[in-house]
N, C-alpha and C positions, 0 to 999 in steps of 0.2 A: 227782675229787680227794677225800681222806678228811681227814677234822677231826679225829679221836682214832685215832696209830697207837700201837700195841706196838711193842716192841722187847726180845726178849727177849733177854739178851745173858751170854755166859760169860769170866768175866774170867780174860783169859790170852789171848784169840784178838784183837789188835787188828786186821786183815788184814780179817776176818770182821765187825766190829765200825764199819770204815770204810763197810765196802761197804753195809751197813743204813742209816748214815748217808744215805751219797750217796741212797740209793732213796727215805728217807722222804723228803728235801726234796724231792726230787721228784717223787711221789705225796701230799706235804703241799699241802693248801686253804691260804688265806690266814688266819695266826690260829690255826693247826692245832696242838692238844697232842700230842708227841711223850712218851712214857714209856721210859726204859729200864726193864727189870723183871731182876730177877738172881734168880733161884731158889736157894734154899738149899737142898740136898738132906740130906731128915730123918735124924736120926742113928738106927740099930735102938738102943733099951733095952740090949741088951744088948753093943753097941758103947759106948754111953757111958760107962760106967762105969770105962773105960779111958782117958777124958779129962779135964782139968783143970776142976772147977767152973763154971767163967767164960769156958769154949772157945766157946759160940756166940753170949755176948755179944760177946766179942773177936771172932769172925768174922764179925759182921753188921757191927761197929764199922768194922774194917779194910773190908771189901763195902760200905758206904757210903761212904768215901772215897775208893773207887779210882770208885765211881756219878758221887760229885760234880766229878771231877774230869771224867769222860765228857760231863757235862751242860755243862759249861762249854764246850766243844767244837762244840755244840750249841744252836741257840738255838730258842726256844718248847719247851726239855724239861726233863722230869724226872724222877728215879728214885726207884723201888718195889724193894721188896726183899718176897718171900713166902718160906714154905717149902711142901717139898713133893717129890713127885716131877714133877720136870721137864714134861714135855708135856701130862698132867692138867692141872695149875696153871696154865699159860701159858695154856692153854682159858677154865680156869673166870675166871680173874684177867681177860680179854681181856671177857666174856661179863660178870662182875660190873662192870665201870667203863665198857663201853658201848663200847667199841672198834669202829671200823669195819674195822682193816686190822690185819694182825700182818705184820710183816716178818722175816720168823726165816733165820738163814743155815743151810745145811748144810753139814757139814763132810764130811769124808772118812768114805764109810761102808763099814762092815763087808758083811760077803759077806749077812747076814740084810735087811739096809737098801742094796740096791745102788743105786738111785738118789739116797736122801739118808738121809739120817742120822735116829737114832732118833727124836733130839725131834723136827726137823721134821718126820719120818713123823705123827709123833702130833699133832703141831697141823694140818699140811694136812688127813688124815683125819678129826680131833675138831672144829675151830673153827667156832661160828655165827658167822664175818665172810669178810672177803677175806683170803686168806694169799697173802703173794709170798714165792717164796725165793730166795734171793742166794747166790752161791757166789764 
């Protein structure tokens, strides 16, 4: 059983987002911190400049409430919000707070990622822990 899982998770896919659920309580120890993590994917410089001042405060803002409302759902969890590009960060973030498990779902993948999907490619491949994937 694992005491510190991840859970990285992309808001919009609730389906995807159950199914991690159900796994960590079930591969959850007794006591076990559950994380949801939501990745902000970084804006290029030369994208931004084409957005409103206050676009990624409001979007962490709004990303943290749709978190908090997950974690309620949820009991022994919490959510983290990083940026980044996606499956790097779920690595490193998993690796810096001492994770023993990542439960990352795959979603439907492209013909390049045929058996799962790109972030999962990258965190099963990259992660010093235990990765399960959920579909």
């Amino acid at each position: 059983m694992y005491k510190n899982i991840l859970i990285p998770v992309m808001l919009g896919d609730s389906r995807d987002t159950q199914t991690a659920f159900k796994a960590a309580q079930a591969l959850a120890d007794t006591g076990a911190q559950i994380t949801l993590l939501h990745v902000i994917e970084t804006v290029p410089v030369y994208v931004s400049e084409y957005f409103p001042p206050d676009f990624i405060t409001t979007a962490r803002d709004t990303v943290q409430a749709a978190l908090d409302a997950m974690v309620a759902t949820l009991p022994g969890s919490r959510a983290a919000i990083t940026e980044g590009k996606a499956g790097p960060r779920i690595c490193r973030w998993a690796e810096e707070n001492g994770c023993d498990c990542i439960i990352v779902a795959s979603h439907k993948p492209a013909m390049s990622d045929f058996f799962l999907g790109s972030v999962a490619h990258h965190v099963v491949g990259h992660a010093a822990c235990a990765v399960h994937v959920v579909r």
